[in-house]
C-alpha positions as CSV (number, residue, x, y, z in Angstrom):
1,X,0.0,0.0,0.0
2,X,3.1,2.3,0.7
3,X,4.5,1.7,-2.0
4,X,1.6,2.6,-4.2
5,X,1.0,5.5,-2.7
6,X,4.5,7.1,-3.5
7,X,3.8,5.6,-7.3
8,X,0.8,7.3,-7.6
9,X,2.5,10.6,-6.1
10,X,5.3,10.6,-8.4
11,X,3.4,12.6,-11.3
12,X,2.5,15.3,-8.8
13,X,6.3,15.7,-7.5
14,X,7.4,15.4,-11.1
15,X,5.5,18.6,-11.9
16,X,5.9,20.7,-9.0
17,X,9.5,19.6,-9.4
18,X,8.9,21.3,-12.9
19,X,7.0,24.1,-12.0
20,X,9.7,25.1,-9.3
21,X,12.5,25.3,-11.8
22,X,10.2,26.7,-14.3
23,X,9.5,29.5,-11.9
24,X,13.1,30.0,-10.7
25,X,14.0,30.3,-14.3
26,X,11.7,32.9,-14.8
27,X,13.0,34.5,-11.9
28,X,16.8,34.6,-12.6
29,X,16.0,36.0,-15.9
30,X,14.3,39.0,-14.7
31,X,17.1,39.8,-11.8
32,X,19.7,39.7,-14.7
33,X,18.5,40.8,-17.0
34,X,15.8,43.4,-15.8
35,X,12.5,44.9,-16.5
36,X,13.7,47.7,-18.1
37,X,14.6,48.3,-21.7
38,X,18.4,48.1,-22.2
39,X,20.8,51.3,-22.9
40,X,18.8,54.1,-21.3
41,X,20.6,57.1,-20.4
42,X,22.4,57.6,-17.2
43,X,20.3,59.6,-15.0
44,X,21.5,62.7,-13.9
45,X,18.1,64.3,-12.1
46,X,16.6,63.3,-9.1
47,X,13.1,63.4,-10.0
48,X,13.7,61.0,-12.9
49,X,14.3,58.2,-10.4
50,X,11.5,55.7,-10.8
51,X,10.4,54.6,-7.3
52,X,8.2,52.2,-8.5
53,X,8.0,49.6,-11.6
54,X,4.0,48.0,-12.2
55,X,6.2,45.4,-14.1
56,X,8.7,44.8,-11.2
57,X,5.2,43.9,-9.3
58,X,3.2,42.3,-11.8
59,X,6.2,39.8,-12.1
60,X,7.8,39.2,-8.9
61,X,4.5,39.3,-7.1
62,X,3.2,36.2,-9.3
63,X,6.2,34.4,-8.7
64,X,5.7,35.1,-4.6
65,X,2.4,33.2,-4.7
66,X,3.4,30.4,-7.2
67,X,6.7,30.0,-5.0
68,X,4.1,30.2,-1.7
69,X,2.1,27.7,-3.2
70,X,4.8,25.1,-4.3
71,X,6.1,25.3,-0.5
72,X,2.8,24.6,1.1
73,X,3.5,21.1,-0.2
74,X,7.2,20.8,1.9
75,X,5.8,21.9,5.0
76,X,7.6,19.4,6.7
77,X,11.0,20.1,4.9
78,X,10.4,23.7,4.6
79,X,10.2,23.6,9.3
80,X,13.5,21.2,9.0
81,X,15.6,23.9,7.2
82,X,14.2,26.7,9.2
83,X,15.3,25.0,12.4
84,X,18.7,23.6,11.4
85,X,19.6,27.6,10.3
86,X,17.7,29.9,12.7
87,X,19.5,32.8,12.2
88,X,18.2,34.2,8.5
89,X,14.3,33.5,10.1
90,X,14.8,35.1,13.1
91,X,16.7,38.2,11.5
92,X,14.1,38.4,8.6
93,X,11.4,38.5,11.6
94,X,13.5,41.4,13.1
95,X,13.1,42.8,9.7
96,X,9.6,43.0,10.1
97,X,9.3,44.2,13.5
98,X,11.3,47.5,12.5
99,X,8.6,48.6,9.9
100,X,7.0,49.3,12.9
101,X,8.3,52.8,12.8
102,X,9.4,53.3,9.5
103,X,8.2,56.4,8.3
104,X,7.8,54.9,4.9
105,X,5.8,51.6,5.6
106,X,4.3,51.6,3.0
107,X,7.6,51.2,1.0
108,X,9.2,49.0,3.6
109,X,6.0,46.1,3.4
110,X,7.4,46.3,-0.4
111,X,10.7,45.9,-0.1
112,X,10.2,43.2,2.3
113,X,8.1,41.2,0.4
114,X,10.6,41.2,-3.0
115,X,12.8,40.5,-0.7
116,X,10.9,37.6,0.5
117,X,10.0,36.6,-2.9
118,X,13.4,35.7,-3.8
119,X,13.8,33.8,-0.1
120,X,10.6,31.4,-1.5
121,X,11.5,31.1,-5.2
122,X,15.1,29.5,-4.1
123,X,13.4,27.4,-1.1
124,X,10.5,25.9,-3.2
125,X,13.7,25.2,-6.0
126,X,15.6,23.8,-3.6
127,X,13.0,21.6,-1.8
128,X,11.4,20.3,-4.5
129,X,14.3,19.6,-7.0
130,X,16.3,16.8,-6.3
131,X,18.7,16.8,-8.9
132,X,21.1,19.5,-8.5
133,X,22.2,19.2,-12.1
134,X,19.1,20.4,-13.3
135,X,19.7,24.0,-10.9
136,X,22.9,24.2,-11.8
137,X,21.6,23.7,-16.1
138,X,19.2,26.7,-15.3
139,X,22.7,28.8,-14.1
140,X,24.5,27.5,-17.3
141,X,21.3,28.8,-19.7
142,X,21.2,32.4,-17.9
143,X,24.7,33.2,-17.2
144,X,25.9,32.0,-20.5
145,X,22.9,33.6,-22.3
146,X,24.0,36.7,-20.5
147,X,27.6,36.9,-21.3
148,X,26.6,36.1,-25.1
149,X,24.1,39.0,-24.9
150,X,26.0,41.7,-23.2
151,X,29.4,40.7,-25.3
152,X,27.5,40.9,-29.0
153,X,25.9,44.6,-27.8
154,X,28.8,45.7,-27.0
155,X,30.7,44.7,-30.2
156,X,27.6,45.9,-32.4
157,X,25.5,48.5,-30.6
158,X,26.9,52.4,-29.8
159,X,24.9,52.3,-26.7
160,X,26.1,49.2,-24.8
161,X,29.1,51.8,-23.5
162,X,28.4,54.4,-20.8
163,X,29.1,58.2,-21.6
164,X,33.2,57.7,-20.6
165,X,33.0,55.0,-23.4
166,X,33.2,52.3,-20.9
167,X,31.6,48.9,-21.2
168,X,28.3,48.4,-19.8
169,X,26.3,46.1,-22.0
170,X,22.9,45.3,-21.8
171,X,23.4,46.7,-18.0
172,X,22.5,49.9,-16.4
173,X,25.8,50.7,-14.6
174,X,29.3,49.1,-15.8
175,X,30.1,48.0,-12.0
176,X,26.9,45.9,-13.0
177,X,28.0,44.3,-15.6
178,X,31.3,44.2,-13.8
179,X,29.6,42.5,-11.1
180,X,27.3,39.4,-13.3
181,X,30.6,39.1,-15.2
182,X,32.2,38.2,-12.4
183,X,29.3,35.7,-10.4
184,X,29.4,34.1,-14.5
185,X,32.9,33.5,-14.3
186,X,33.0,31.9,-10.1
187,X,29.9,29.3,-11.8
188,X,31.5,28.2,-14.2
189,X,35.3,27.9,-12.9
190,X,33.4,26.5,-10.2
191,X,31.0,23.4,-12.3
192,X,34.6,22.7,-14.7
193,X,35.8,20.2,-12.4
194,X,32.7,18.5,-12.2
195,X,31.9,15.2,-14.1
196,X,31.6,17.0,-17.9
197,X,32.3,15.5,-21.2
198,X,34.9,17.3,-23.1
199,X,33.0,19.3,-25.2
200,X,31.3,20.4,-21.8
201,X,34.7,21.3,-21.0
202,X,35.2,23.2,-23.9
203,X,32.1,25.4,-23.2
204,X,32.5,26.1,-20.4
205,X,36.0,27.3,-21.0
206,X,34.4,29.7,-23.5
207,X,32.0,30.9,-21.4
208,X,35.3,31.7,-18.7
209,X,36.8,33.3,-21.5
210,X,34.0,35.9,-22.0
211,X,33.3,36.9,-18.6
212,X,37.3,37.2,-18.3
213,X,36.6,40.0,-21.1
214,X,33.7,41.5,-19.8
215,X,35.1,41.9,-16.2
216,X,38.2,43.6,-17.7
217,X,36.5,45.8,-20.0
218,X,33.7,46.9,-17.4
219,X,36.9,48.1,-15.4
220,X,34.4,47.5,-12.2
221,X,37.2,48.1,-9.9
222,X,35.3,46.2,-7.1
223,X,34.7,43.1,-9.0
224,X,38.1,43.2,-10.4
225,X,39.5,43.2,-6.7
226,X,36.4,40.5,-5.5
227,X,37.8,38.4,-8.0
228,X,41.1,38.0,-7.5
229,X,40.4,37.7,-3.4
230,X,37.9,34.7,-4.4
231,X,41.0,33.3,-6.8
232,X,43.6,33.6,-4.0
233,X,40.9,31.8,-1.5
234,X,40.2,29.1,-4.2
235,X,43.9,28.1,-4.4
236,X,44.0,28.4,-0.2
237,X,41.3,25.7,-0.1
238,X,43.6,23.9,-2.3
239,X,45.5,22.8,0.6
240,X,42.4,21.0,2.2
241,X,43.3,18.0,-0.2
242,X,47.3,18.1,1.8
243,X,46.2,18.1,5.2
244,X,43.1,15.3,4.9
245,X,45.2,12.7,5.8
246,X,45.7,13.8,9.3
247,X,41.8,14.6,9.5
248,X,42.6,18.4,9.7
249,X,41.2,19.3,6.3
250,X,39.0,22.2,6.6
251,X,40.4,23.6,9.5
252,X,43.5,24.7,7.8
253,X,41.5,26.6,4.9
254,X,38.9,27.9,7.2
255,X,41.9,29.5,10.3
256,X,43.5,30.7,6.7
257,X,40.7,32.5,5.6
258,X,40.1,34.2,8.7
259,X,43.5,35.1,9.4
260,X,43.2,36.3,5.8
261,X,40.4,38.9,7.0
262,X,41.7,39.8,10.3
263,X,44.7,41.0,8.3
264,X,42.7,42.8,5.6
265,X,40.9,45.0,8.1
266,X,43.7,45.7,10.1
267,X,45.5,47.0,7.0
268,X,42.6,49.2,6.9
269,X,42.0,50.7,10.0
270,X,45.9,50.9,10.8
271,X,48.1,51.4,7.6
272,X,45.7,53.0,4.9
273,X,48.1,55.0,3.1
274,X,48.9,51.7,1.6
275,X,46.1,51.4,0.4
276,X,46.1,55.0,-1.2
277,X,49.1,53.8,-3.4
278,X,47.8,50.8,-4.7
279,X,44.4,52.6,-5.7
280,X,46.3,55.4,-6.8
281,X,48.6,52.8,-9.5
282,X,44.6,51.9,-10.9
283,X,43.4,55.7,-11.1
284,X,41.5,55.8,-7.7
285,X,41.7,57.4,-5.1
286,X,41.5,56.9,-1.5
287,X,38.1,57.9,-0.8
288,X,36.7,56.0,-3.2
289,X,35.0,58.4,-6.0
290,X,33.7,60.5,-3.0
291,X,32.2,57.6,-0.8
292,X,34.0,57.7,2.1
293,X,32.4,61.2,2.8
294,X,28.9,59.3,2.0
295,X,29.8,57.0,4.0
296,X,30.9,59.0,6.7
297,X,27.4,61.0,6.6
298,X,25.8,57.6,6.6
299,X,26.6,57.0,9.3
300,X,26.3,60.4,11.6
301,X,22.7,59.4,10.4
302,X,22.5,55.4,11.6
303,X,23.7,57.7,15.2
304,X,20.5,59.3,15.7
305,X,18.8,55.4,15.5
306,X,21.6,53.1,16.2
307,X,20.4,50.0,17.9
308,X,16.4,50.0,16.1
309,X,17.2,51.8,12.5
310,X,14.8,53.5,10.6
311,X,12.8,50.5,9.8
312,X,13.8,47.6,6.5
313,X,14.7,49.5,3.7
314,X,13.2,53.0,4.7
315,X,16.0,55.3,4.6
316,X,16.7,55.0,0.8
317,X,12.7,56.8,-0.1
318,X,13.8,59.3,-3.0
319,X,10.7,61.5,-1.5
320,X,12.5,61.7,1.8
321,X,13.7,64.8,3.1
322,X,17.2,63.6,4.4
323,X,18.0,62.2,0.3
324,X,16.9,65.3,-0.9
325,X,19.8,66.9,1.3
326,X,22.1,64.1,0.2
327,X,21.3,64.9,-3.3
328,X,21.9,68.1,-2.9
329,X,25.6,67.6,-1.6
330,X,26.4,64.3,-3.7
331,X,25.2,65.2,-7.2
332,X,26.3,61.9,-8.7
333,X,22.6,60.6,-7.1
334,X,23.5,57.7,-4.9
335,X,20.9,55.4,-3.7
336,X,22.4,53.6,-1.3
337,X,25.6,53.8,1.1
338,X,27.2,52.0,-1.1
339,X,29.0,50.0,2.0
340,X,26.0,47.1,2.6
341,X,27.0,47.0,5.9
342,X,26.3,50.8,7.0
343,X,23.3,50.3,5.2
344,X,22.3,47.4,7.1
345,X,23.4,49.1,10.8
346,X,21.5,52.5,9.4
347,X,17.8,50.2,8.6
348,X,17.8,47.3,10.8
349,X,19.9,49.1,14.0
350,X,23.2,47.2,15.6
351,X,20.5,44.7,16.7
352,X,19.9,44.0,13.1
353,X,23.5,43.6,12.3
354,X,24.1,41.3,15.5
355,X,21.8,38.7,14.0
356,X,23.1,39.5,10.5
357,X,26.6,38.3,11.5
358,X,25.1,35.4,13.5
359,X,23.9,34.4,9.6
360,X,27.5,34.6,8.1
361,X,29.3,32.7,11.1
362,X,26.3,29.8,11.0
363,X,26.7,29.6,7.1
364,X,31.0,28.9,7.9
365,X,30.5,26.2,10.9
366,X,27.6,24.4,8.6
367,X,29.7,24.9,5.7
368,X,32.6,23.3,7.1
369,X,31.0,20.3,8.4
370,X,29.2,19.5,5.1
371,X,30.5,16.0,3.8
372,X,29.6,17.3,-0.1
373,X,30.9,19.7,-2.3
374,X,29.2,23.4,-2.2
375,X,30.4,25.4,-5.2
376,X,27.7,28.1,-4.4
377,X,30.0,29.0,-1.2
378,X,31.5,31.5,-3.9
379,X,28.3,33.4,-4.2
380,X,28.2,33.8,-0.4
381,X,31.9,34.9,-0.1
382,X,31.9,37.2,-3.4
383,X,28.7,38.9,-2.1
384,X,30.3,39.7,1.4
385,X,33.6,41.2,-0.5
386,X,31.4,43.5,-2.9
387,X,29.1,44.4,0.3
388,X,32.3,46.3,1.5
389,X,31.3,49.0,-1.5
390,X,27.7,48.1,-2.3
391,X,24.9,47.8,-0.8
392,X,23.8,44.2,-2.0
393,X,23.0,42.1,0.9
394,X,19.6,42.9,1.7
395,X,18.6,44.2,-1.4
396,X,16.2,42.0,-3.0
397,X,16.5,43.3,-6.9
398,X,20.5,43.3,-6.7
399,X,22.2,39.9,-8.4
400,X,25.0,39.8,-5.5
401,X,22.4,39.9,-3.1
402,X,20.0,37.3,-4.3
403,X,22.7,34.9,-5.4
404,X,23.8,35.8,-1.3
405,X,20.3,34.4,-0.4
406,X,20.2,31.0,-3.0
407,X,23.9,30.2,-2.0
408,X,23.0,30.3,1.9
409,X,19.9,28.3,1.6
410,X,21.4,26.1,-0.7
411,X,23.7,25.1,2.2
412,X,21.1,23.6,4.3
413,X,19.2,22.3,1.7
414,X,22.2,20.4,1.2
415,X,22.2,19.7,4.7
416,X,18.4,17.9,5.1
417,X,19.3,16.1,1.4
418,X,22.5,14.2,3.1
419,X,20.6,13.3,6.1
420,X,17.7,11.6,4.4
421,X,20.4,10.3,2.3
422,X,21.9,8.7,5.5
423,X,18.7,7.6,6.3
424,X,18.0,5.7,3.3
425,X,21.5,3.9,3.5
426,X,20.8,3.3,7.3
């Protein structure tokens, strides 16, 4: 009788299995490649600043109910993950508690729930989809579709380049397309030691190839840098492989990393006129392009609501009196802090941060007691690099910051997938 009854459920997984991947498709395709027509002009006025898109809400607020829908039927595994990682549930329900006194609530219920829609599009994918393979063949199609797209405009059309006559593709901003050239190029260095035929091999190659070029020619600073952190950790977590046969594999890579951090900060806060002449040798400067004095008024701001905030996403309202000042002072129109972690201390409080940095420390002790291989772990670890000079974390439309979400969730589902593995076996 048990046994019929998982036969005659098979069809129904197989096409909510479908639908999932179907919907997360849809959904990856809109966070890369937009709603917005390609090649607009830069804009230079802040009244021009759309605060709303009808398509942005038409789209991602279908995919919130199909991806509610689809999870109503993992209930079970849906309560497993959320108690084996805690901390991103109880920080999103902080989240919610601070639209209490946003001034923009309104705003803030919006925010919060594209940002939840990408939180259930990537847990109804991951819950319902066994096969990794076929998440990882919806990465390929995107990613590679992208870096075909934005290479060809920029080889044929006049308006793929910003006004400086630097790359930007089919992008809005070349740090964006510095930024998806570079998640492209972490996927698929990542999947080439997989199990691939050849002429897998050979693709995927090409595809490195091209988002090699396009991270170049965006001259995205920050994803230039991001990158070659990520290729320096890569070849750190090389030594895993030398120390296994003493049973202290991860523990070397892991104390590396983290002395690897300790030291970058400290650099930082204690010797930054170093760091003045190796931006100076790439035409930068030590502030940044002017964000260190953005920063620096970010966060005389987070002072005046420093443990609470100003409520989830309600500081950043281009109707708001205090951007108007901002605009006023920084006429280059920035919309965020462009430092993801001020940002996050200024709208969620210290208390909000707190439980934020209980997420990244769970996602590193999970992650390095995980018996498979997790090649999203880039994702996580590029999106906290670029979070140092974006604001990507918590923002629900950004491409760092939604990979950010799929790669942490992906850890755990990982997690309840090798334990019903066990079980099987047991």
């Amino acid at each position: 009788m048990e046994n019929d009854l998982i036969n005659e459920s098979e069809p129904y997984e197989r096409f909510y299995s479908n639908f999932a991947i179907g919907i997360f498709m849809v959904f990856l395709f809109f966070v890369f490649f937009g709603t917005k027509l390609p090649f607009g002009e830069k804009i230079t006025e802040a009244e021009n600043i759309a605060t709303s898109n009808i398509v942005n809400q038409i789209v991602f607020g279908s995919l919130f109910i199909c991806s509610v829908f689809l999870l109503i039927f993992k209930r079970r595994e849906l309560r497993e993950l959320i108690r084996k990682e805690k901390f991103f549930t109880i920080f999103l329900i902080w989240c919610l508690v601070t639209i209490l006194w946003s001034n923009y609530a309104l705003v803030s219920i919006k925010r919060y729930i594209q940002y939840l829609t990408a939180i259930t599009v990537f847990l109804s994918v991951l819950l319902h989809v066994k096969d990794t393979k076929q998440i990882i063949n919806v990465f390929k199609i995107i990613l590679g579709g992208y870096l075909i797209i934005a290479l060809l405009t920029i080889l044929t059309i006049p308006g793929a380049y910003d006004r400086f006559g630097i790359w930007r593709g089919i992008a809005s901003h070349k740090n964006t397309l510095g930024q998806t050239s570079l998640l492209a190029l972490i996927f698929f260095a990542a999947i080439f030691n997989l199990k691939q035929s050849l002429k897998s091999k050979a693709i995927i190659t090409f595809f490195i190839m091209i988002g090699l070029v396009l991270l170049f020619g965006s001259k995205s600073s920050t994803s230039i840098f991001t990158g070659l952190i990520i290729f320096t950790l890569s070849l750190t977590f090389m030594l895993d492989v030398l120390f296994e046969p003493i049973g202290i594999r991860k523990t070397v890579s892991l104390l590396t990393v983290f002395v690897f951090v300790i030291l970058f900060v400290l650099i930082i806060l204690i010797v930054p006129e170093n760091i003045e002449v190796v931006l100076g040798s790439v035409g930068k400067d030590l502030t940044f392009t002017g964000r260190v004095n953005l920063w620096l008024d970010i966060w005389e701001e987070a002072q005046n609501h420093l443990f609470l905030g100003t409520g989830f996403q309600a500081f950043w309202v281009i109707t708001s009196e205090k951007i108007e000042q901002l605009f006023e002072i920084y006429v280059w129109l920035p919309i965020q802090a462009h430092n993801g972690y001020l940002d996050i201390i200024n709208e969620v409080g210290l208390i909000g941060m707190v439980l934020f940095s209980f997420i990244i420390v769970n996602y590193f002790t999970i992650l390095s007691k995980l018996k498979r291989r997790q090649i999203w772990k880039w994702f996580f670890i590029g999106a906290l690099i670029i979070n140092f000079s974006e604001s990507t974390l918590i923002r629900p439309k950004h491409v760092i910051g939604v990979l950010f979400i799929f790669s942490y969730f992906a850890l755990f589902s990982d997690l309840i997938k090798d334990k019903q593995l066990n079980s099987i076996t047991e």
